[in-house]
N, C-alpha and C positions, 0 to 999 in steps of 0.2 A: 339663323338658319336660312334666312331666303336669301342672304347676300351671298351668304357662299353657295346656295343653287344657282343663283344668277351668275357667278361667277364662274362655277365646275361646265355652266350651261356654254359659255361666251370659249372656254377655253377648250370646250370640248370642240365648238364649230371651227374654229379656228385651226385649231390641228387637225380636222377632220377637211375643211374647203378652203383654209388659207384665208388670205383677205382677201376684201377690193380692190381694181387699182386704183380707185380714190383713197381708198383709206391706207395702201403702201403711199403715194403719192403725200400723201399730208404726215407720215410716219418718217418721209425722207427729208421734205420740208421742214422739221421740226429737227432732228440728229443736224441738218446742213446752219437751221438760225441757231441752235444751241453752242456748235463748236464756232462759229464766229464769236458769239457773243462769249464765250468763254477766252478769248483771244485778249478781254479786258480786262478781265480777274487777276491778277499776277498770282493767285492761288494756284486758280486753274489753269493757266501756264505753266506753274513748274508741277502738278498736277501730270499736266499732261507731257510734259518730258521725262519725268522719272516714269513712268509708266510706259513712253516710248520704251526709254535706257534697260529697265528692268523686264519689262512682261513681253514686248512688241520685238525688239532688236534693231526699232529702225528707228526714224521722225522724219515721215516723208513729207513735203511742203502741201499746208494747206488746201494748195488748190488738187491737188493730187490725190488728196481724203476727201473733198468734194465728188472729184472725178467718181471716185472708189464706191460715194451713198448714194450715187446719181443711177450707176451701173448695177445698181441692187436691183431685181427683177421680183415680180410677181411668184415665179414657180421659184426664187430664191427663199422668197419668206416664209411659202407650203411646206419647202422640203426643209427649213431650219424649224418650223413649227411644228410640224409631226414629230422629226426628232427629238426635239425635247418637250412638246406637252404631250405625245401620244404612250408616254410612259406612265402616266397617273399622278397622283397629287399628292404632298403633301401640303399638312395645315399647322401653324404653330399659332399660337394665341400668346398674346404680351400682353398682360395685363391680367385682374381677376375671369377667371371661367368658372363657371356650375364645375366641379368634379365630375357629374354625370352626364355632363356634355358630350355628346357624338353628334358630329357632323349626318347631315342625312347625303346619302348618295343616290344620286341619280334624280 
């Protein structure tokens, strides 16, 4: 029960003030080391080609997807954040739960 207050808490602020620009800053740094490092996987290379081919339409070079998480803005992450967390939550549980388990809100 307290993780998911803690949780319902974190994501309420967030769709409500967005982030920091520290913490977009270390969010962009992290998506920018990830798709290098994924550049080694030969998984996730063709990974990320069928998923161009299929879902995207395009595969535009590297440095051009760098360009693209560089140019993500503060009021970017506000207004994709409200969007989809200012809708409310769902909870699924994997694994055993009390049947008379309810989440506490608020």
């Amino acid at each position: 029960d307290e993780a998911v207050g803690v949780i319902r808490a974190e994501l309420e602020d967030v769709a409500g003030n967005g982030l920091t620009a520290a913490e977009v800053a270390r969010g962009k740094g992290a998506v920018r080391g990830a798709r290098i490092l994924s550049l080694e996987d030969p998984f996730a290379r063709m990974s990320r080609l069928g998923h161009a081919e299929l879902v995207v339409g395009e595969l535009p070079p590297i440095d051009e997807i760098q360009r693209r998480i560089e140019a993500v803005t503060e009021d970017d992450v506000a207004r994709v954040a409200r969007r989809i967390l200012g809708k409310g939550s769902a909870i699924t549980v994997v694994g055993p739960a009390a049947e008379d388990w309810t989440p506490r809100t608020g």
